[in-house]
MARVOMAR-703753 format. One record per residue: residue number from 1; y, x, z of N, C-alpha, C in turn. Coordinates in steps of 0.05 Angstrom, whole numbers. Example, Ala and Ser with C-alpha at 12.3 -4.5 7.8 and 13.67 -1.06 7.14 Angstrom:
% MARVOMAR-703753
<r><seq>1</seq><n_y>-114</n_y><n_x>264</n_x><n_z>156</n_z><ca_y>-90</ca_y><ca_x>246</ca_x><ca_z>156</ca_z><c_y>-66</c_y><c_x>264</c_x><c_z>156</c_z></r>
<r><seq>2</seq><n_y>-45</n_y><n_x>257</n_x><n_z>142</n_z><ca_y>-21</ca_y><ca_x>273</ca_x><ca_z>143</ca_z><c_y>1</c_y><c_x>258</c_x><c_z>157</c_z></r>
//
This chain:
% MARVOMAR-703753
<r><seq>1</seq><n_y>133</n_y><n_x>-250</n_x><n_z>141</n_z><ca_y>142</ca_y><ca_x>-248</ca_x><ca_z>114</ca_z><c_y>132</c_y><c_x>-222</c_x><c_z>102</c_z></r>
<r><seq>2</seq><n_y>121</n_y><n_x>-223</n_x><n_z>73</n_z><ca_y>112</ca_y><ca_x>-199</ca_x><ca_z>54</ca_z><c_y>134</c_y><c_x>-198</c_x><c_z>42</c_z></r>
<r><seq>3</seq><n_y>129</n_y><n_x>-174</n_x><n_z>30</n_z><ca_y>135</ca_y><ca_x>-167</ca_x><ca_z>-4</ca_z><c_y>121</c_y><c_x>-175</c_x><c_z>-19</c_z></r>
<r><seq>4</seq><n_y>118</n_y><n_x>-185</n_x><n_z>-49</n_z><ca_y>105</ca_y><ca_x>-192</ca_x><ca_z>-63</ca_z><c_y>109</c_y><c_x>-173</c_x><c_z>-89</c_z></r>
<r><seq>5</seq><n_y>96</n_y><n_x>-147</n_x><n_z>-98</n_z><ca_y>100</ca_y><ca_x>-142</ca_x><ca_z>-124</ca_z><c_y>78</c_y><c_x>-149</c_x><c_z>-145</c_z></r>
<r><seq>6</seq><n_y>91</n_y><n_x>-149</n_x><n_z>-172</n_z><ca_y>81</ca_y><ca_x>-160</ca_x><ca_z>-197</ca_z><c_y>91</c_y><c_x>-130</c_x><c_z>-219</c_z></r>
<r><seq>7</seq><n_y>76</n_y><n_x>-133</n_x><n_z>-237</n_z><ca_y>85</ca_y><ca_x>-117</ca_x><ca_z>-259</ca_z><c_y>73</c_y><c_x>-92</c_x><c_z>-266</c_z></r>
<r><seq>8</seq><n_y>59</n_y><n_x>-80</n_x><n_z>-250</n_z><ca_y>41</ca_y><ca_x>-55</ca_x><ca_z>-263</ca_z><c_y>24</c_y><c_x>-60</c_x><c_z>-284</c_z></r>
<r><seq>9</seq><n_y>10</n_y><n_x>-41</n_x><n_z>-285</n_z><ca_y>-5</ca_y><ca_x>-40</ca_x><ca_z>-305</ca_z><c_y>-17</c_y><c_x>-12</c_x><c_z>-314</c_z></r>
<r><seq>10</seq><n_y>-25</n_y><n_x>-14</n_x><n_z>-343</n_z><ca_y>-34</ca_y><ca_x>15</ca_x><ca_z>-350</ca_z><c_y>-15</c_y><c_x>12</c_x><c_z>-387</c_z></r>
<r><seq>11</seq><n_y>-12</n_y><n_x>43</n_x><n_z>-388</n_z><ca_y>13</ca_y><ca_x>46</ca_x><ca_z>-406</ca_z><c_y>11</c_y><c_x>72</c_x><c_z>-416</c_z></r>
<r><seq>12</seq><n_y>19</n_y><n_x>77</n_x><n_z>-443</n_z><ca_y>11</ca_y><ca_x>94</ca_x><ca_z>-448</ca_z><c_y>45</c_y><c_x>107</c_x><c_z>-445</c_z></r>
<r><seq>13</seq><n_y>36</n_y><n_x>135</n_x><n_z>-449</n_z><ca_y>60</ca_y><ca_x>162</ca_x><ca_z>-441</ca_z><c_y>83</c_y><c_x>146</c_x><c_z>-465</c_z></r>
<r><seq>14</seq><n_y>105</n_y><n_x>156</n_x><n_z>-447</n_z><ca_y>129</ca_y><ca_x>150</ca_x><ca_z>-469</ca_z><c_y>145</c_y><c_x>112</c_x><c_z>-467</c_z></r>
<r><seq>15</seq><n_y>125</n_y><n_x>96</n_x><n_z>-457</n_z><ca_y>119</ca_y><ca_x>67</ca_x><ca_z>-456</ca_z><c_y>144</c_y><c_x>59</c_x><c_z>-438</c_z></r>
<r><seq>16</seq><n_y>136</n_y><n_x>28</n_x><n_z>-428</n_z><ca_y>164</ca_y><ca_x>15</ca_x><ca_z>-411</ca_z><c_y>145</c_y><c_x>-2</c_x><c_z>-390</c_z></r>
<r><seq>17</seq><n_y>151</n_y><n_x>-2</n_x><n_z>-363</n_z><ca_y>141</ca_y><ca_x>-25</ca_x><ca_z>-352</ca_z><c_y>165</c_y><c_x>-37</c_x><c_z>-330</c_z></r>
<r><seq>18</seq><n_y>169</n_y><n_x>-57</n_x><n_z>-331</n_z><ca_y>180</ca_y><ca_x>-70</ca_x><ca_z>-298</ca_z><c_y>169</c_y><c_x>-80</c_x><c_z>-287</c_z></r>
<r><seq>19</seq><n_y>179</n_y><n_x>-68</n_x><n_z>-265</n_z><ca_y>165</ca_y><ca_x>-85</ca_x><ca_z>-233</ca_z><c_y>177</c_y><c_x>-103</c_x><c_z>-218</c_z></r>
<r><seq>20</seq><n_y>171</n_y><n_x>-122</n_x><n_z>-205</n_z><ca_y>187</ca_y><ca_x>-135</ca_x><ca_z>-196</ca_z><c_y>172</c_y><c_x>-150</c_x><c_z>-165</c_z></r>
<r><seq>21</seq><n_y>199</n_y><n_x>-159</n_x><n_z>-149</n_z><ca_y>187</ca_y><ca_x>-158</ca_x><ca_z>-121</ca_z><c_y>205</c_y><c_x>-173</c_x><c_z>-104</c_z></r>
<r><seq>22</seq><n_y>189</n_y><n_x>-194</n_x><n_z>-94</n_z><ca_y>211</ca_y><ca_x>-217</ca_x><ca_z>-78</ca_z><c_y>190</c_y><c_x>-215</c_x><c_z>-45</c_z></r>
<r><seq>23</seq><n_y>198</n_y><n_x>-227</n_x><n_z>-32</n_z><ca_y>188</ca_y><ca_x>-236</ca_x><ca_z>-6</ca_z><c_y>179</c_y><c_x>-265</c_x><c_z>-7</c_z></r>
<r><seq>24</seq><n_y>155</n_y><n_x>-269</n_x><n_z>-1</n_z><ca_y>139</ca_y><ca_x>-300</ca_x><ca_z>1</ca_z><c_y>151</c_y><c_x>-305</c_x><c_z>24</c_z></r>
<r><seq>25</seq><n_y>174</n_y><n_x>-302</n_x><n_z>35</n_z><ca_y>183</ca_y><ca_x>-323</ca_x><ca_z>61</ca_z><c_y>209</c_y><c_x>-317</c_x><c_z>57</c_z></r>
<r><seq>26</seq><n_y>237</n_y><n_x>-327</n_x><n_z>74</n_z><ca_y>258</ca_y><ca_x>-322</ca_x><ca_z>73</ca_z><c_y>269</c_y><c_x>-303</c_x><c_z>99</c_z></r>
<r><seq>27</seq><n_y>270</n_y><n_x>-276</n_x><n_z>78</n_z><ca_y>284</ca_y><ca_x>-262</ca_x><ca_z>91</ca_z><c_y>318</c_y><c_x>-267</c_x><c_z>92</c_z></r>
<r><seq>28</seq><n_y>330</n_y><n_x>-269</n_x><n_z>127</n_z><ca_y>355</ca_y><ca_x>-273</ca_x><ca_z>138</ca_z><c_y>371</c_y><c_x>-259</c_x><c_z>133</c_z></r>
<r><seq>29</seq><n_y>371</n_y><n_x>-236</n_x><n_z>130</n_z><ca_y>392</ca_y><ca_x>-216</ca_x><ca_z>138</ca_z><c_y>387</c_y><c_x>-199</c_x><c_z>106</c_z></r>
<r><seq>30</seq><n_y>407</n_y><n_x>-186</n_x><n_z>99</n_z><ca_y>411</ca_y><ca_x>-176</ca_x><ca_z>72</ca_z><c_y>410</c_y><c_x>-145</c_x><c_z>78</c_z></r>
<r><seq>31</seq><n_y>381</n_y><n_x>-139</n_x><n_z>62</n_z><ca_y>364</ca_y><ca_x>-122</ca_x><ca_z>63</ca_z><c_y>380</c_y><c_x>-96</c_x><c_z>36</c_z></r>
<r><seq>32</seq><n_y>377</n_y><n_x>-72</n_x><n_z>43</n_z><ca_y>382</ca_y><ca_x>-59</ca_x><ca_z>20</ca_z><c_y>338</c_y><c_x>-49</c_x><c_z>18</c_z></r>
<r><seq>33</seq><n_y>341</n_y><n_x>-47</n_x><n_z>-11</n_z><ca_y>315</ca_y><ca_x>-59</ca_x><ca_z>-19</ca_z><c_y>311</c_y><c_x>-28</c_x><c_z>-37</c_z></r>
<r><seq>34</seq><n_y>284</n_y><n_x>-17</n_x><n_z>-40</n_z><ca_y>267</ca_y><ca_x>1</ca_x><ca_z>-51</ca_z><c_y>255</c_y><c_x>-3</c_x><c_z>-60</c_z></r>
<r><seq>35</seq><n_y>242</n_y><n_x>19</n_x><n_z>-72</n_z><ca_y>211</ca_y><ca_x>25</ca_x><ca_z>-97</ca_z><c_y>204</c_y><c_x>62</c_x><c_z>-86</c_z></r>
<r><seq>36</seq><n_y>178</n_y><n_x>45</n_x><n_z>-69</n_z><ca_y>167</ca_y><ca_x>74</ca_x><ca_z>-58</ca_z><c_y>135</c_y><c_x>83</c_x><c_z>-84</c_z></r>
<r><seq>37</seq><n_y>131</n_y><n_x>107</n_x><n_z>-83</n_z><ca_y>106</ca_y><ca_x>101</ca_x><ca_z>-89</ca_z><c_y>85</c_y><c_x>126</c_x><c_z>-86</c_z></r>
<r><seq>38</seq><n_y>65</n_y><n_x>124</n_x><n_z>-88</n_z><ca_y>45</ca_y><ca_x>138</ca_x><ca_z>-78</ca_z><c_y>19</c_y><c_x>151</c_x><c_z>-93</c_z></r>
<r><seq>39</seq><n_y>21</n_y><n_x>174</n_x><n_z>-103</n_z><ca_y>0</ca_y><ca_x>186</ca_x><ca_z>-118</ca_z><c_y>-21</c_y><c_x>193</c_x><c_z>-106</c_z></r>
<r><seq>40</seq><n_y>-52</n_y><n_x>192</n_x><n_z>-116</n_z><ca_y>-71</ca_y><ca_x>205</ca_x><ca_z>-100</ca_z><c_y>-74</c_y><c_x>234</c_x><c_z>-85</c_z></r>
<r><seq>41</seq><n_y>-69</n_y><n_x>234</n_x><n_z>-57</n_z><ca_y>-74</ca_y><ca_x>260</ca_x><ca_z>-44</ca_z><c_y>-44</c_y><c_x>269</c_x><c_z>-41</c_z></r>
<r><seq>42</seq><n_y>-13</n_y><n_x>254</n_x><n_z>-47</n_z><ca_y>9</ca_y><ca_x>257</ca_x><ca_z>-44</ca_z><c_y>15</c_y><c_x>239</c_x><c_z>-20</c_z></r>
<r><seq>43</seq><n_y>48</n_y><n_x>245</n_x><n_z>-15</n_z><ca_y>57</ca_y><ca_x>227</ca_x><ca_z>14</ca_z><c_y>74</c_y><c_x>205</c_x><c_z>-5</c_z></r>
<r><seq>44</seq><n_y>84</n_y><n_x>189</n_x><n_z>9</n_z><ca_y>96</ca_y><ca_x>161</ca_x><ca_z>-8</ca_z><c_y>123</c_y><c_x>169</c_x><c_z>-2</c_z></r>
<r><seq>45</seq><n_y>135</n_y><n_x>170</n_x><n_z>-32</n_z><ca_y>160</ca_y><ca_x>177</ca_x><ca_z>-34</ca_z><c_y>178</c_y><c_x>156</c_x><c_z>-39</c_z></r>
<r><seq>46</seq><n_y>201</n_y><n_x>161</n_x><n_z>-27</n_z><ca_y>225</ca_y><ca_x>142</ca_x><ca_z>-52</ca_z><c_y>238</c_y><c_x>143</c_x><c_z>-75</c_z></r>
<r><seq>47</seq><n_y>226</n_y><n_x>131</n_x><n_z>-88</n_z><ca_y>240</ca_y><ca_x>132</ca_x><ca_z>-124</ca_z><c_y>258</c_y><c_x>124</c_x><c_z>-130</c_z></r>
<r><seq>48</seq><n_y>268</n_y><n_x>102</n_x><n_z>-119</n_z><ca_y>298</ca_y><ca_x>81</ca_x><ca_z>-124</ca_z><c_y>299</c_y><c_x>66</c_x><c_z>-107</c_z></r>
<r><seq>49</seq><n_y>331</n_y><n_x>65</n_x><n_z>-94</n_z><ca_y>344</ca_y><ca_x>49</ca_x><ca_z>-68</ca_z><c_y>367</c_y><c_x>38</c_x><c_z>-85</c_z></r>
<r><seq>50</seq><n_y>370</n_y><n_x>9</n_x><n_z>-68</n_z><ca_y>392</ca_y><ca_x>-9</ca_x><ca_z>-82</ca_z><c_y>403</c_y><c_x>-25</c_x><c_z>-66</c_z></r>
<r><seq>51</seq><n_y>427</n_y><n_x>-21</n_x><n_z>-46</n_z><ca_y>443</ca_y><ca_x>-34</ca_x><ca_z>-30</ca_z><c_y>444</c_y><c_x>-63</c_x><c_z>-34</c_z></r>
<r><seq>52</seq><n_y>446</n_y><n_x>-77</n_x><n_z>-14</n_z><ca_y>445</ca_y><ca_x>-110</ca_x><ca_z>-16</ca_z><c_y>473</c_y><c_x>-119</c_x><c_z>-39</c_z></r>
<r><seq>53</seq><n_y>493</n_y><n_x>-101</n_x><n_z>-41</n_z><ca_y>505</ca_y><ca_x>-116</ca_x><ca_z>-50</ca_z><c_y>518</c_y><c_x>-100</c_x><c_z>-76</c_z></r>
<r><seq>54</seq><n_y>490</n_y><n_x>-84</n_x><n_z>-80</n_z><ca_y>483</ca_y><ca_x>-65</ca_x><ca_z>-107</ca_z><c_y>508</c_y><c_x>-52</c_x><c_z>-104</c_z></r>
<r><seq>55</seq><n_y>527</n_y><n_x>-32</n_x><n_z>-90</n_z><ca_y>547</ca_y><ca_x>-22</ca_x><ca_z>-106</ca_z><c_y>533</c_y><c_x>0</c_x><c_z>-91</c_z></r>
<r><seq>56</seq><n_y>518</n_y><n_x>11</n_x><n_z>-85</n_z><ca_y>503</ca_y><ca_x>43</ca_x><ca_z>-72</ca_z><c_y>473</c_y><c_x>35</c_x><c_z>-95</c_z></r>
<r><seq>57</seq><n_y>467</n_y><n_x>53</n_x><n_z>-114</n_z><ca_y>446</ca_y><ca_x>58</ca_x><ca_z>-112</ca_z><c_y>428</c_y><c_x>92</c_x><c_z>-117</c_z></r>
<r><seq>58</seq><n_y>402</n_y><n_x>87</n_x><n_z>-111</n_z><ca_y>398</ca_y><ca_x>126</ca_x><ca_z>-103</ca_z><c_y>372</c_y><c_x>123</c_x><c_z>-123</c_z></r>
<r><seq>59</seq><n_y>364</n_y><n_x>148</n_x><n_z>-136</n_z><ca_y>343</ca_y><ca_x>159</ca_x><ca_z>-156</ca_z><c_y>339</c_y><c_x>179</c_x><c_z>-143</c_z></r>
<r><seq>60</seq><n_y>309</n_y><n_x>184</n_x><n_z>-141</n_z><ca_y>291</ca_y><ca_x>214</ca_x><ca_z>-135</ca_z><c_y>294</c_y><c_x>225</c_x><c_z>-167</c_z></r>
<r><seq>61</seq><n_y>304</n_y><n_x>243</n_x><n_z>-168</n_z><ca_y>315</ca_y><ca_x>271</ca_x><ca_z>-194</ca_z><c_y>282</c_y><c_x>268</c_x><c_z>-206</c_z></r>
<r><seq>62</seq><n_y>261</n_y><n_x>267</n_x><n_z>-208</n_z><ca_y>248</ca_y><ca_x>254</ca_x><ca_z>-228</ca_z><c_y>248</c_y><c_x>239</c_x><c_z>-241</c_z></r>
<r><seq>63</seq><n_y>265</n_y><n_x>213</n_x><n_z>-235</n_z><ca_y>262</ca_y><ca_x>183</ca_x><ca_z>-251</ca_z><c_y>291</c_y><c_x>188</c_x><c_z>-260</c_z></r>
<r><seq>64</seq><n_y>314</n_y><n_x>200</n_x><n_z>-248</n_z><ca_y>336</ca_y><ca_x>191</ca_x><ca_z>-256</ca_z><c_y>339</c_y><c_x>191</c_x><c_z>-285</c_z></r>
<r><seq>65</seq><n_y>359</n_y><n_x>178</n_x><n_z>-300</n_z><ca_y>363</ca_y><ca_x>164</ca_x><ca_z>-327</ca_z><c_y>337</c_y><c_x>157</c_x><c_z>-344</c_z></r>
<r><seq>66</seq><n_y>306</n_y><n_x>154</n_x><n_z>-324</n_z><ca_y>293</ca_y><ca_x>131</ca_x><ca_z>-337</ca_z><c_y>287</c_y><c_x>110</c_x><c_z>-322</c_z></r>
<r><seq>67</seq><n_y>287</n_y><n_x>107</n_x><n_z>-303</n_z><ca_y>286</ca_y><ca_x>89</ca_x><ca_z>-285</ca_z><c_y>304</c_y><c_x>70</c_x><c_z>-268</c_z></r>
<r><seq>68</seq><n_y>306</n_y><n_x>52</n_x><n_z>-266</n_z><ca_y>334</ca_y><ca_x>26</ca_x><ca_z>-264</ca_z><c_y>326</c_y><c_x>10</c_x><c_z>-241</c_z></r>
<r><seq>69</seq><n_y>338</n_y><n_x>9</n_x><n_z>-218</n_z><ca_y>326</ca_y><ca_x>-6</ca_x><ca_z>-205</ca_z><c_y>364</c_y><c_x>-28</c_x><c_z>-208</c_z></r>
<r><seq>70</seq><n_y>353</n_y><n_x>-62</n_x><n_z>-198</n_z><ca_y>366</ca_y><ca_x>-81</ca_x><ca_z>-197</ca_z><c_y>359</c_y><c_x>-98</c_x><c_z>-182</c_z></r>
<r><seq>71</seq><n_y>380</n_y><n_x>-113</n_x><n_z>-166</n_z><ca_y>367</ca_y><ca_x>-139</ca_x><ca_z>-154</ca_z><c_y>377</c_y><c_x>-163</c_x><c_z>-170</c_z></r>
<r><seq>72</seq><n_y>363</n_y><n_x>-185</n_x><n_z>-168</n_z><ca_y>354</ca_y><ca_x>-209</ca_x><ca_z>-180</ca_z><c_y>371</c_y><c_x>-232</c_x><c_z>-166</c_z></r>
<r><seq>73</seq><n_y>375</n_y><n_x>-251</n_x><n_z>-175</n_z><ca_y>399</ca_y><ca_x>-273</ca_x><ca_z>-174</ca_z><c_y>389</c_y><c_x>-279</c_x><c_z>-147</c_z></r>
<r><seq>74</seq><n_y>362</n_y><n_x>-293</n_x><n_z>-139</n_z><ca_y>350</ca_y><ca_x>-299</ca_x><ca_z>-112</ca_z><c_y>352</c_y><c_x>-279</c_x><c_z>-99</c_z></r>
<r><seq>75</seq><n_y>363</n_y><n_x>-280</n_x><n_z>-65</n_z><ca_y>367</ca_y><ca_x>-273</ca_x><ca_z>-48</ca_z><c_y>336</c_y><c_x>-254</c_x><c_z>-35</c_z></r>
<r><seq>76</seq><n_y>348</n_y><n_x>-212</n_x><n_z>-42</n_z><ca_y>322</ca_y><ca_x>-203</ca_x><ca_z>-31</ca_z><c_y>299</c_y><c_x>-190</c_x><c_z>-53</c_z></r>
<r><seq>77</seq><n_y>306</n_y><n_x>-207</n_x><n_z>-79</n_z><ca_y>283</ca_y><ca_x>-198</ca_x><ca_z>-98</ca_z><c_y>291</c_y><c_x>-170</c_x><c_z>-112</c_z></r>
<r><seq>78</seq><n_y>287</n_y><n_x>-152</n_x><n_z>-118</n_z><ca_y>293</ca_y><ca_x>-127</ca_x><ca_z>-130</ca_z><c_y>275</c_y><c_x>-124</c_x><c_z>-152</c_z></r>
<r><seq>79</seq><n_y>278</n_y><n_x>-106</n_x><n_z>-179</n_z><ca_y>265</ca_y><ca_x>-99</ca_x><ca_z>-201</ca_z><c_y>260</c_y><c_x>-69</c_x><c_z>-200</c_z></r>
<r><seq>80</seq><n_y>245</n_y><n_x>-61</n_x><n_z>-223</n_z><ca_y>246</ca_y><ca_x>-29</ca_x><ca_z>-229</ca_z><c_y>240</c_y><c_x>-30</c_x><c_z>-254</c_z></r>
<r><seq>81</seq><n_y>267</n_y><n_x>-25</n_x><n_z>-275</n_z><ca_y>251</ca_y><ca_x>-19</ca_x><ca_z>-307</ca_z><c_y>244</c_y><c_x>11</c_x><c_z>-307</c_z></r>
<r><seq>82</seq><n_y>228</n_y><n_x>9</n_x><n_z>-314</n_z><ca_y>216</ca_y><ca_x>41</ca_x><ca_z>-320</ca_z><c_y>207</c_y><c_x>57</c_x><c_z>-351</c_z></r>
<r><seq>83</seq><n_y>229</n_y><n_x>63</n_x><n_z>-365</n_z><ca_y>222</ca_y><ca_x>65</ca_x><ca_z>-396</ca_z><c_y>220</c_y><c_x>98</c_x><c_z>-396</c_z></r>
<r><seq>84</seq><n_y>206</n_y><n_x>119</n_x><n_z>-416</n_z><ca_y>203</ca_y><ca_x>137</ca_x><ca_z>-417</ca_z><c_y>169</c_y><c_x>155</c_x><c_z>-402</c_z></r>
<r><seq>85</seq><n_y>156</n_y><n_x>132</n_x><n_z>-399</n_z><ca_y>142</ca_y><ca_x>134</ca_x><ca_z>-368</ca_z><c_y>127</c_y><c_x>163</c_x><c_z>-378</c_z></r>
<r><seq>86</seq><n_y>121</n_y><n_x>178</n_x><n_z>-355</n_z><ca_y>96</ca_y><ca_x>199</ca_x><ca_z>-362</ca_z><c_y>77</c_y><c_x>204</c_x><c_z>-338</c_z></r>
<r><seq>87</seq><n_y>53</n_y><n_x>213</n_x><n_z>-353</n_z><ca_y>32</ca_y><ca_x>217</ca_x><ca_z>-337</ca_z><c_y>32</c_y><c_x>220</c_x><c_z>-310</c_z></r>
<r><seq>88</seq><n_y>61</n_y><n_x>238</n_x><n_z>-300</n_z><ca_y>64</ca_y><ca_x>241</ca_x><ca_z>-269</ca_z><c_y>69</c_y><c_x>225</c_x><c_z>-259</c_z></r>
<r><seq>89</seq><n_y>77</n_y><n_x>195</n_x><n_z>-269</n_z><ca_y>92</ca_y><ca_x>171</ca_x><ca_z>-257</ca_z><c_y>68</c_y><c_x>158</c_x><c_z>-243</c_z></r>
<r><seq>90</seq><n_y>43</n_y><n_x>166</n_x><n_z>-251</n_z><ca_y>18</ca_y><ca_x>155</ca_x><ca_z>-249</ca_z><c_y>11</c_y><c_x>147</c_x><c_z>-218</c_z></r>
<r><seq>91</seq><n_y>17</n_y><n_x>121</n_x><n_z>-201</n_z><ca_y>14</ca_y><ca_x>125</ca_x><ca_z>-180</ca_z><c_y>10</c_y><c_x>89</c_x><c_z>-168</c_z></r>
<r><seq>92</seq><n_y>7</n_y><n_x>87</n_x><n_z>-132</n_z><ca_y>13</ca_y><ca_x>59</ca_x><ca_z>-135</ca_z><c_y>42</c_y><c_x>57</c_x><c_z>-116</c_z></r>
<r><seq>93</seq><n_y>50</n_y><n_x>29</n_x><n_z>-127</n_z><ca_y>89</ca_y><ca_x>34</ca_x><ca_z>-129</ca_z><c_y>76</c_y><c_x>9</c_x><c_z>-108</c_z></r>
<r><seq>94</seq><n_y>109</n_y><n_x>14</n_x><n_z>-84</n_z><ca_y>109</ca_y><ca_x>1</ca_x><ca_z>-67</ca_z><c_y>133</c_y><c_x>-17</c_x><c_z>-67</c_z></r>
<r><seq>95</seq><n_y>143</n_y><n_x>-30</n_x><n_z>-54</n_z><ca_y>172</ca_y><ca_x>-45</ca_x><ca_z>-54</ca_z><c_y>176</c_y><c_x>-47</c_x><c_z>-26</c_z></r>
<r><seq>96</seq><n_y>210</n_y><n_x>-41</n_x><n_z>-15</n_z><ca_y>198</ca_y><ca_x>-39</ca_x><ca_z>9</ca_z><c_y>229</c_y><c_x>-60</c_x><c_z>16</c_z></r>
<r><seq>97</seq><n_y>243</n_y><n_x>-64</n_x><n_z>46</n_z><ca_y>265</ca_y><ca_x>-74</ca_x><ca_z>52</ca_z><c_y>277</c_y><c_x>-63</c_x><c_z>80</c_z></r>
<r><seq>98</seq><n_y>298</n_y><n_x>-55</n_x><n_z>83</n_z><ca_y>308</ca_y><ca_x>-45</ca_x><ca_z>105</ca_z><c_y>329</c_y><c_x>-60</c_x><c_z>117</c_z></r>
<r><seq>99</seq><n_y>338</n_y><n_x>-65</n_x><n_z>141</n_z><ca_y>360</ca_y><ca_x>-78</ca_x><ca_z>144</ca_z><c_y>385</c_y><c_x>-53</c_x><c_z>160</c_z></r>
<r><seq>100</seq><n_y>370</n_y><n_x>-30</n_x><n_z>158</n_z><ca_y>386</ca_y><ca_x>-7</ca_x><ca_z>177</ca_z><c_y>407</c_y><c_x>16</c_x><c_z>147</c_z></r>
<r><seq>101</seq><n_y>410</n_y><n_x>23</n_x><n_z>162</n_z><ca_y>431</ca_y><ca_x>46</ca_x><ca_z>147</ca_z><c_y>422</c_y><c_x>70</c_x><c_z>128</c_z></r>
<r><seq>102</seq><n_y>394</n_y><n_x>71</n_x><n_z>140</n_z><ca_y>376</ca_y><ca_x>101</ca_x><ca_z>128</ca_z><c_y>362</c_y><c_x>89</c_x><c_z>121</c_z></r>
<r><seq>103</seq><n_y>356</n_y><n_x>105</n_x><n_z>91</n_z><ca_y>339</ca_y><ca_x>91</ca_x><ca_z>62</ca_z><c_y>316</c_y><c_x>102</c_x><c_z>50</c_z></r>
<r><seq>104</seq><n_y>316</n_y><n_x>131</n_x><n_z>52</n_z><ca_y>297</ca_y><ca_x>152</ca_x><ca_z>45</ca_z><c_y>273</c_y><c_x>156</c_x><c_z>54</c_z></r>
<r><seq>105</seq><n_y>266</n_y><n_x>148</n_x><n_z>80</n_z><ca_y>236</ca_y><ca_x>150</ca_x><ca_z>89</ca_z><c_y>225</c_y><c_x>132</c_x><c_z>98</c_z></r>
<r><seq>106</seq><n_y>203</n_y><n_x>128</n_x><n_z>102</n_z><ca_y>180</ca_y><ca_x>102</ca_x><ca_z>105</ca_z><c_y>192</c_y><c_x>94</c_x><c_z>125</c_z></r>
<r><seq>107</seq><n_y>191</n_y><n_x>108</n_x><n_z>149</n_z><ca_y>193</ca_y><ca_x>91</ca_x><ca_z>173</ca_z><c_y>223</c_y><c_x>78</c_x><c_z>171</c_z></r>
<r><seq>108</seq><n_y>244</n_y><n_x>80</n_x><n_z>150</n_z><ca_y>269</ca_y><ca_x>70</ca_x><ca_z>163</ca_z><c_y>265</c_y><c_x>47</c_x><c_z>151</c_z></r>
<r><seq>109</seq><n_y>238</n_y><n_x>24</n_x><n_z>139</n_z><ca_y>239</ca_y><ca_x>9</ca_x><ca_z>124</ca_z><c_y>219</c_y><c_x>-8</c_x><c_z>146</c_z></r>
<r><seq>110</seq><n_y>227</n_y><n_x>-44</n_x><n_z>144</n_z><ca_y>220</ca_y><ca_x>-61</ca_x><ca_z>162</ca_z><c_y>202</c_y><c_x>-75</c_x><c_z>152</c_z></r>
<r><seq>111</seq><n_y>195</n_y><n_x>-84</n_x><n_z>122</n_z><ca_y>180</ca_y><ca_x>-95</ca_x><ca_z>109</ca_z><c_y>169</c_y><c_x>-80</c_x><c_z>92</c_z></r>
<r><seq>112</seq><n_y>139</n_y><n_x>-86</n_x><n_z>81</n_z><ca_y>130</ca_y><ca_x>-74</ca_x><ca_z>46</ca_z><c_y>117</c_y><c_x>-88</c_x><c_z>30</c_z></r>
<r><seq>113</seq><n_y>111</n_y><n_x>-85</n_x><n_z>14</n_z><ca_y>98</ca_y><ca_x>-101</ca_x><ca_z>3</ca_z><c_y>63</c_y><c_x>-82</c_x><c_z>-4</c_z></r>
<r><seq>114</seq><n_y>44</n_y><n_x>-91</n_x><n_z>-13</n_z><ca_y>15</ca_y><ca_x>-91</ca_x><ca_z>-18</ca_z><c_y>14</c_y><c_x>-61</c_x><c_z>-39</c_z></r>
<r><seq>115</seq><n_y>40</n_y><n_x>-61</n_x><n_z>-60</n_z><ca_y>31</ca_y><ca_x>-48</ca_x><ca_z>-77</ca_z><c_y>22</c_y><c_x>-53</c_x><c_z>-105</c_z></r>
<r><seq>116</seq><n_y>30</n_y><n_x>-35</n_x><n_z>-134</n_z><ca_y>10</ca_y><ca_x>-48</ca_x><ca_z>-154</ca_z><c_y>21</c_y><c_x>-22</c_x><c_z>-166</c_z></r>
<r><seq>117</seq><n_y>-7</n_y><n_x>-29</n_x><n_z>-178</n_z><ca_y>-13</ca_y><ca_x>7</ca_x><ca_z>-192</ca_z><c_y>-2</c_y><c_x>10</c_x><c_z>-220</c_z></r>
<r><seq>118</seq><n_y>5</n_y><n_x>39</n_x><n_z>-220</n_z><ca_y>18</ca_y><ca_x>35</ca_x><ca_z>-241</ca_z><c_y>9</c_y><c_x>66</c_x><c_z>-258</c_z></r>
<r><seq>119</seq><n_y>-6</n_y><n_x>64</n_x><n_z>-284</n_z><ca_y>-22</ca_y><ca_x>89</ca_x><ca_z>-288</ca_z><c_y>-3</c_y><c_x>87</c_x><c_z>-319</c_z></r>
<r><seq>120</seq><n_y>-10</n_y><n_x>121</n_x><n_z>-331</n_z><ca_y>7</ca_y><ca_x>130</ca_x><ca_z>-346</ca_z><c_y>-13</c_y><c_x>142</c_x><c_z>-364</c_z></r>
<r><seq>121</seq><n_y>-23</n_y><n_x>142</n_x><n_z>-392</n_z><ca_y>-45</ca_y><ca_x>158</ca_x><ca_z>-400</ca_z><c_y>-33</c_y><c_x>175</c_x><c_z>-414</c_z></r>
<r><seq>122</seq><n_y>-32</n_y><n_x>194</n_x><n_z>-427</n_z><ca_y>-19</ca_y><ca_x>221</ca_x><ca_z>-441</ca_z><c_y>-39</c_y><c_x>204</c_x><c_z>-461</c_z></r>
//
């Protein structure tokens, strides 16, 4: 089973995009679900975490109050609105799924998805 994300793009500063991100197979077990992402010559961070049963969710102090992460009526799929965007957001955004307790770094995550870029022009 993948991640599947959709929704990047290129955008100008100030702009809105969502992302969005399900699994092409059926994941069993109820995942609390992420949006990692990764700038050129940076390490891949976490931007927004969202408990399976949404009442925990976490923002990296850059995105907080522009960025929204949600999950979706189907079982597993997660979103990211992203309004306010700026040039630093400029990166490729990952989606990831965990079924463990720890949320914050790559390795505590079991699934990812491919990625889709997401650029910001000033």
């Amino acid at each position: 089973v993948q991640l599947v994300e959709s929704g990047g793009g290129l955008v100008q500063a100030g702009g809105s995009l969502r992302l969005s991100c399900a699994p092409n197979g059926r994941l069993f077990n109820r995942y609390t679900m992420a949006w990692f992402r990764q700038a050129p010559g940076k390490e891949r961070e976490c931007v927004a975490a969202i408990t399976w049963m949404s009442n925990f969710t976490y923002y990296e102090d850059s995105v907080q109050g522009r960025f929204t992460i949600s999950r979706g009526n189907a079982e597993n799929t997660v979103y990211l609105q992203m309004n306010s965007l700026k040039p630093e957001d400029t990166a490729l955004y990952y989606c990831a799924a965990t079924s463990g307790y720890y949320y914050l770094q790559v390795y505590d995550y079991d699934y990812w998805g491919q990625g889709t870029q997401v650029t910001v022009s000033s």
